[in-house]
Every structure is written in C-alpha cells, then in structure tokens.
PLY file of the C-alpha trace (Angstrom):
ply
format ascii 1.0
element vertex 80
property float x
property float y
property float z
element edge 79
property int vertex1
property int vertex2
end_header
0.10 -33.59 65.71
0.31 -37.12 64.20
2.90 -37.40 60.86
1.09 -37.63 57.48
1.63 -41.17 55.90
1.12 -40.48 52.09
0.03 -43.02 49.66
-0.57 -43.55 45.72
-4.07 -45.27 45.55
-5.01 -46.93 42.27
-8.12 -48.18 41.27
-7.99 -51.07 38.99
-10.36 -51.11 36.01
-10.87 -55.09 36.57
-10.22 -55.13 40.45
-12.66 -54.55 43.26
-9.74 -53.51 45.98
-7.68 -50.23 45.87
-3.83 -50.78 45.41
-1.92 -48.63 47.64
2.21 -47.59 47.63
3.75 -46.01 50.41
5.61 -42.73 49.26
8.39 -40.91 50.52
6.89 -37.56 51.29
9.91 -35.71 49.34
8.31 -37.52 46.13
4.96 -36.41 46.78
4.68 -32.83 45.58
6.41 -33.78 41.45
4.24 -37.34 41.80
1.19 -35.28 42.24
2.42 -32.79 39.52
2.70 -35.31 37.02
-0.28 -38.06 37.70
-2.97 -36.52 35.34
-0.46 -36.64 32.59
-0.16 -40.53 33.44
-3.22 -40.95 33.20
-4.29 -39.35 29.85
-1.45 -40.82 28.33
-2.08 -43.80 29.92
1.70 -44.21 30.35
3.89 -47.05 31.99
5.57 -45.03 34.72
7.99 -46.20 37.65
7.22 -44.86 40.64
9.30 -45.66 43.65
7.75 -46.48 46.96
8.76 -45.89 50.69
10.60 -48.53 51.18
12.75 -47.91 48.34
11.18 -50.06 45.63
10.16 -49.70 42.22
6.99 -50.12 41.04
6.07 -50.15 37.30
2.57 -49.09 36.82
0.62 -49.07 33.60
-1.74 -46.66 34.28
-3.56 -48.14 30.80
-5.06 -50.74 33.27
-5.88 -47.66 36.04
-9.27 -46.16 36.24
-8.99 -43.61 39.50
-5.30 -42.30 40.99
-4.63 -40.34 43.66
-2.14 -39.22 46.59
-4.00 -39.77 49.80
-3.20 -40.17 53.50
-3.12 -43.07 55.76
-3.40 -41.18 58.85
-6.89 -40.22 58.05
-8.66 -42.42 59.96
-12.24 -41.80 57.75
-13.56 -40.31 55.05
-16.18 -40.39 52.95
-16.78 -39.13 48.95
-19.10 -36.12 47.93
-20.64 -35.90 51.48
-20.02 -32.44 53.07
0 1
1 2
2 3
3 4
4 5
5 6
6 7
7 8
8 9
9 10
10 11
11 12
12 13
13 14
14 15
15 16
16 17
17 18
18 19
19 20
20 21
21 22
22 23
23 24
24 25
25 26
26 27
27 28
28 29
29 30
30 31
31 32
32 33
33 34
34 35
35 36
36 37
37 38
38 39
39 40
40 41
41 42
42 43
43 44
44 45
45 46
46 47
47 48
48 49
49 50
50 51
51 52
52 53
53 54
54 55
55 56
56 57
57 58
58 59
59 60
60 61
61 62
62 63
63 64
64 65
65 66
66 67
67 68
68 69
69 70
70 71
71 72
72 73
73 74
74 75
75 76
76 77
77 78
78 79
C-alpha cells in the first residue's frame, strides 16, 4: 500500500488553477477540523506546509478548500 500524500487545495475566486500545500499528515486531522470556520469567517490563517513553511492564506480571496490526496491518481466530481 502506497503512503497518502495530503494536500490543502484552494480555489482562487480570480484564478483558473488550484493552489496546492503539502501538509504534514500530523496537521491534517485539526486543519480539517477547523477549515469551514476559515472559510465563513473568511479569516487570514497560517497554515504551515510540509516542508516546514508558513503560508498566510486569506481565505477572503478563497472560493473552494479542501484536504485532498496526491496519491490519487484520478478522480472525478459528482460522478458515481
């Protein structure tokens, strides 16, 4: 079994490509907890990536978030 490589994924309201942060794993579970509440608030939140940096986000500017994985190799949206 392959290891999971978990990302944040924002959408941009003026952008046409997804951002995406490498997370530690260990940050994955309270990230996910709290990203809804970043959202409605639309908070400026650091969020610190894999490699140890720190991002400042303004999620003011973000119009989809969420915690995916990189090892997926496809997947498509509201096809079952």
């Amino acid at each position: 079994m392959s290891d999971t490589k978990p990302v944040l994924v924002l959408h941009l309201a003026a952008a046409h490509e997804p951002l995406f942060f490498a997370l530690n794993e260990d940050d994955v579970d309270e990230l996910d907890k709290k990203l809804h509440l970043m959202l409605d608030h639309r908070s400026v939140e650091a969020v610190t990536t894999k490699e140890g940096a720190t991002v400042h986000i303004n999620f003011s500017h973000v119009a989809v978030a969420y915690i995916d994985d990189l090892q997926r190799r496809s997947k498509v949206f509201g096809l079952r």
